[in-house]
C-alpha positions as CSV (number, residue, x, y, z in Angstrom):
1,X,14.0,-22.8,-57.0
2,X,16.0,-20.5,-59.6
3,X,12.2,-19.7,-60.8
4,X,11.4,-18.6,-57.5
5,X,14.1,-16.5,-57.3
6,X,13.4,-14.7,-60.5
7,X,9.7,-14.8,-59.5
8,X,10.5,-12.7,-56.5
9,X,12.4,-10.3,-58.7
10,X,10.3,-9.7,-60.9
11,X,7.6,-9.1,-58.2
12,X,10.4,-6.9,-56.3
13,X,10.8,-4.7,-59.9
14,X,6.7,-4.4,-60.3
15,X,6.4,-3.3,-56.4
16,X,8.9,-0.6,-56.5
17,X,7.4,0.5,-59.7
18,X,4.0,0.9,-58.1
19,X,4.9,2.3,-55.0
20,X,7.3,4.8,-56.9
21,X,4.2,5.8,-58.7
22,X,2.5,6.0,-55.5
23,X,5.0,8.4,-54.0
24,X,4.8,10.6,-56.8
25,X,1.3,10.7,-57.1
26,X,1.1,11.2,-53.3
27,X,3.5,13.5,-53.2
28,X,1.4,15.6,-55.6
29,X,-1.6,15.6,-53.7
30,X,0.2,16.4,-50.3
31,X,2.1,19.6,-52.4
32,X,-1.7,20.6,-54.1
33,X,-3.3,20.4,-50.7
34,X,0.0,21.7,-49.1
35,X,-1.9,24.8,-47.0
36,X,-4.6,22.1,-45.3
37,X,-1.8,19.1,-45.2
38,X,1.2,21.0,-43.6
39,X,0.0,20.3,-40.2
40,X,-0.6,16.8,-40.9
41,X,2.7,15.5,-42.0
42,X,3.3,12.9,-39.3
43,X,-0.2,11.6,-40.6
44,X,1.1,11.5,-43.8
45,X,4.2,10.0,-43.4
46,X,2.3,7.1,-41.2
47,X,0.0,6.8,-44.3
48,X,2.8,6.5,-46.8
49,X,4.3,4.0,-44.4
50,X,1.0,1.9,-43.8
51,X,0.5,1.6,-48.4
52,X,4.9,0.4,-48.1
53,X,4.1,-2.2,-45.2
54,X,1.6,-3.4,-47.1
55,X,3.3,-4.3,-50.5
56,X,6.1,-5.6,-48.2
57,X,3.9,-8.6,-46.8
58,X,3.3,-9.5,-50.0
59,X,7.8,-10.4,-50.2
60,X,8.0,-11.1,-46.6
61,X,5.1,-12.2,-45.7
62,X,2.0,-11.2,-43.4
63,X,3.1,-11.7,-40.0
64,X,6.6,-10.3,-40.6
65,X,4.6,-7.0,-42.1
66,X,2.9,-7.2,-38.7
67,X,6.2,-6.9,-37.0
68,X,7.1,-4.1,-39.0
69,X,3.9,-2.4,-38.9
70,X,4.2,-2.3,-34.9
71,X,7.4,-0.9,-34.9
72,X,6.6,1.8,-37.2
73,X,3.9,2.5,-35.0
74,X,6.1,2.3,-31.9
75,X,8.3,5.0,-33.1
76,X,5.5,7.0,-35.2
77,X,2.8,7.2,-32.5
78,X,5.2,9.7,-30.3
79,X,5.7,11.9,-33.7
80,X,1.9,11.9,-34.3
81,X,1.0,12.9,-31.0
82,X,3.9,15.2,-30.7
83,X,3.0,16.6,-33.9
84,X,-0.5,17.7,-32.5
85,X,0.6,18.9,-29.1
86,X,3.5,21.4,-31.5
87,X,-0.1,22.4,-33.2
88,X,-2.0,23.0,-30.0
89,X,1.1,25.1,-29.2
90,X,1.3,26.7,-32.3
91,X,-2.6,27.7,-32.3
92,X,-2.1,29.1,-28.7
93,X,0.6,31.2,-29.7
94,X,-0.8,32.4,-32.6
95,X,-4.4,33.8,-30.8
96,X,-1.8,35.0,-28.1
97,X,-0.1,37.3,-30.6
98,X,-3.0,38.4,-32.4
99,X,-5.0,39.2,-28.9
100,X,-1.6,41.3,-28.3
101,X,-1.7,43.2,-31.4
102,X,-5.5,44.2,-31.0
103,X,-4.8,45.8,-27.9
């Protein structure tokens, strides 16, 4: 039992290792493509979320990260498709304001 225990911490200490890597490495590519990305943050948080649910089902198992994955999604999928309706918005606006400055 104790060797479980110290098992899972040791596994707990490697995972938040790697996945603090991952956010840094992640975050550098998100702030490098930064111009192209900026309209896809709600994609990238989802993504960020997806690689942590992952790694968790390893610790609390499969099913449970199932669980976890659907709720994310539950909440997530209105910012996603909020996100690209505030785009379709923005995009509107901006050939509005340029139509209006060319007259």
């Amino acid at each position: 039992m104790e060797s479980n225990r110290m098992l899972n911490s040791t596994g707990l200490g490697i995972a938040f290792i790697i996945l603090f890597i991952f956010g840094i490495l992640y975050n550098s590519m998100v702030e490098r493509f930064q111009k192209r990305s900026q309209r896809y943050t709600a994609e990238l948080v989802a993504g960020g979320v997806i690689v942590t649910v992952t790694i968790s089902g390893f610790f609390i198992g499969w099913n449970n990260a199932g669980v976890v994955l659907l709720l994310f999604v539950a909440d997530g999928l209105p910012m996603i498709i909020g996100s690209w309706l505030r785009g379709v918005r923005d995009d509107e606006e901006a050939k509005k304001i340029q139509k209006e400055s060319l007259q």
